[in-house]
C-alpha positions in Angstrom: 0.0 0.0 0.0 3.1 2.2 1.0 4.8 1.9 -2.6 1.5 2.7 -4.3 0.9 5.8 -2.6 4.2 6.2 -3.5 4.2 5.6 -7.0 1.3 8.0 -7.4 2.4 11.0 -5.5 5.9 10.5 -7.5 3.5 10.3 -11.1 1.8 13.7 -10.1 5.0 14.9 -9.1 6.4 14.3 -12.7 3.6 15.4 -14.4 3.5 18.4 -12.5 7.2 19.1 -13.0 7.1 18.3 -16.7 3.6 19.8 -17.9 2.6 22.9 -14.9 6.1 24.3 -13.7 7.4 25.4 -17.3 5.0 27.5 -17.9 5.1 29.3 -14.7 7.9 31.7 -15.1 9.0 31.9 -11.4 9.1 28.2 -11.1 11.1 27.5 -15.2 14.3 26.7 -12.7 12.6 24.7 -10.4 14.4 21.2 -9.6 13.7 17.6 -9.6 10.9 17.1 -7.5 11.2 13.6 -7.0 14.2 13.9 -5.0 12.5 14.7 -2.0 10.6 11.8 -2.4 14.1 9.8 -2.8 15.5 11.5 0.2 12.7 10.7 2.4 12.2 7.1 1.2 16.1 6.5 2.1 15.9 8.7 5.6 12.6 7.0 6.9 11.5 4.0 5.1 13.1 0.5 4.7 14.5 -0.8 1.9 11.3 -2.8 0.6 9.5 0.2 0.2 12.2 2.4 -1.5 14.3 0.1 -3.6 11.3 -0.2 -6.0 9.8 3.4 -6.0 13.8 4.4 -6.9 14.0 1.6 -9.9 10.7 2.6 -11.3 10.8 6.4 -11.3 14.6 6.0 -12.3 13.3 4.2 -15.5 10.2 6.6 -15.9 12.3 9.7 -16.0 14.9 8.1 -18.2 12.6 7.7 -20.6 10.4 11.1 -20.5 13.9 13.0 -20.1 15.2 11.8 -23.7 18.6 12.0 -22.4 21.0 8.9 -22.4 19.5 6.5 -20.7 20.1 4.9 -17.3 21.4 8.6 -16.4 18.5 9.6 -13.6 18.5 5.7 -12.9 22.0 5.5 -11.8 21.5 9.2 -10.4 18.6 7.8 -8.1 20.4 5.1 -7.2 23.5 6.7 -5.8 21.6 9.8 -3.8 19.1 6.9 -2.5 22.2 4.6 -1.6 24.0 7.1 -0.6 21.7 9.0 1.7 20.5 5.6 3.5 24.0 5.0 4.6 24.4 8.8 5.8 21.5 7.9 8.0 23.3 5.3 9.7 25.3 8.3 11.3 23.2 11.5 11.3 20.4 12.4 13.2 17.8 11.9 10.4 14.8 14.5 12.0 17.1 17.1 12.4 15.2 20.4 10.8 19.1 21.2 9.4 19.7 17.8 8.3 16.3 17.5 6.1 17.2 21.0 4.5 20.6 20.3 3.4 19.9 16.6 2.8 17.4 18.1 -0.3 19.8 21.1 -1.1 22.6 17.7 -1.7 20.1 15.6 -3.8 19.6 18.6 -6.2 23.7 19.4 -5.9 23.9 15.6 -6.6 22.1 15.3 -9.4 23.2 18.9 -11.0 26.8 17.7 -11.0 25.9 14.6 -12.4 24.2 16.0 -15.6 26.9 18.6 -15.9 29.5 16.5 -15.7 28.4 14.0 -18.0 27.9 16.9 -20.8 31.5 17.9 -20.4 33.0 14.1 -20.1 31.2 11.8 -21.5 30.2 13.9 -24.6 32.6 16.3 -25.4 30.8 17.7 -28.0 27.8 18.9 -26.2 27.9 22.5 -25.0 27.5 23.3 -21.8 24.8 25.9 -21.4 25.5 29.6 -20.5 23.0 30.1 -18.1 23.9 26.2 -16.1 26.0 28.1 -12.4 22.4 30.8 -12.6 20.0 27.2 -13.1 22.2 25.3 -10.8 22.0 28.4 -8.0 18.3 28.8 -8.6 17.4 25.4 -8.1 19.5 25.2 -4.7 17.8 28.3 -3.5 14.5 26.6 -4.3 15.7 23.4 -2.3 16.6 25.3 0.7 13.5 27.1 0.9 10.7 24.0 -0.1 12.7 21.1 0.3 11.9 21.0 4.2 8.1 21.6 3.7 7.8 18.8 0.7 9.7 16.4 3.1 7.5 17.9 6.0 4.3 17.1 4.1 5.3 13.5 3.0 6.0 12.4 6.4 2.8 14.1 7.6 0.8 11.8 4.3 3.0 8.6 5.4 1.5 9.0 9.1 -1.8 9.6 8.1 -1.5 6.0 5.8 0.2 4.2 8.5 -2.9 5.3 11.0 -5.2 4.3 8.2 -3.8 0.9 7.3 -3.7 0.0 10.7 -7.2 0.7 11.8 -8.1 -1.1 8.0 -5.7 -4.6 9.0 -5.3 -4.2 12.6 -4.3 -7.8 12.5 -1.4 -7.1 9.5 1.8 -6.2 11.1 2.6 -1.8 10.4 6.1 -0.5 8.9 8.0 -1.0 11.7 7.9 -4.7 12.4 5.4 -4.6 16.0 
């Protein structure tokens, strides 16, 4: 149930992203709003939830992007990877933590598509405009990323209260 309600937040999220935010002039810089999702899943959720919502959005955006593929797939995989085994050490509901932890994601992935323009196809031209897009879309983290992760933990509490008056006898996320 967990992964569905997943996989639908993330689908309005991309079409959201892809068909509303362009044409809003203020938002034209905005950045990936599924990393959020991908930081929370990897801060807060285990591995049987997140794996597959990472895979599957991976592939989805691989294939709307029309960039080379298996690029937001292995992107995904390394922030989610990476930011489950930061949690091992951090204090994962720190206010601070959840702010920078978006503001990284969207670093993450901006040095990933940059740096495959300039290495992996030399001929490619890096855009003029990338350090203002890059800059913009940090700000943006900084200031939403917090609330977006605020209001997914707020939806996954409401489900978890849900499912477990639905199947009181199933066991909930955490294993009692």
């Amino acid at each position: 149930m967990t992964v569905a309600f997943y996989i639908l937040v993330s689908l309005c999220l991309v079409i959201i992203k892809t068909t509303l935010i362009p044409g809003l002039g203020l938002f034209d810089r905005f950045y990936d709003l599924l990393i959020p999702i991908i930081i929370y899943l990897s801060l807060f959720r285990p591995i049987r939830e997140g794996a597959p919502i990472v895979l599957f959005f991976g592939l989805i955006m691989d294939s709307l992007c029309g960039g080379p593929v298996g690029l937001y797939l292995a992107t995904y995989i390394w922030l989610y990877t990476g930011m489950r085994w930061l949690s091992r050490f951090l204090h994962t509901g720190s206010f601070l933590l959840l702010s920078l932890s978006v503001t990284f994601g969207v670093a993450f992935e901006g040095m990933v598509m940059v740096a495959y323009m300039a290495l992996l196809s030399p001929t490619a031209i890096i855009p003029e405009d990338t350090g203002r897009t890059l800059a913009m879309q940090l700000t943006w983290s900084l200031l939403t990323g917090p609330v977006i992760l605020g209001i997914i933990g707020w939806a996954q509490k409401q489900i978890d209260i849900w499912r477990d008056r639905i199947f009181p006898d199933l066991l909930n996320s955490n294993g009692e």
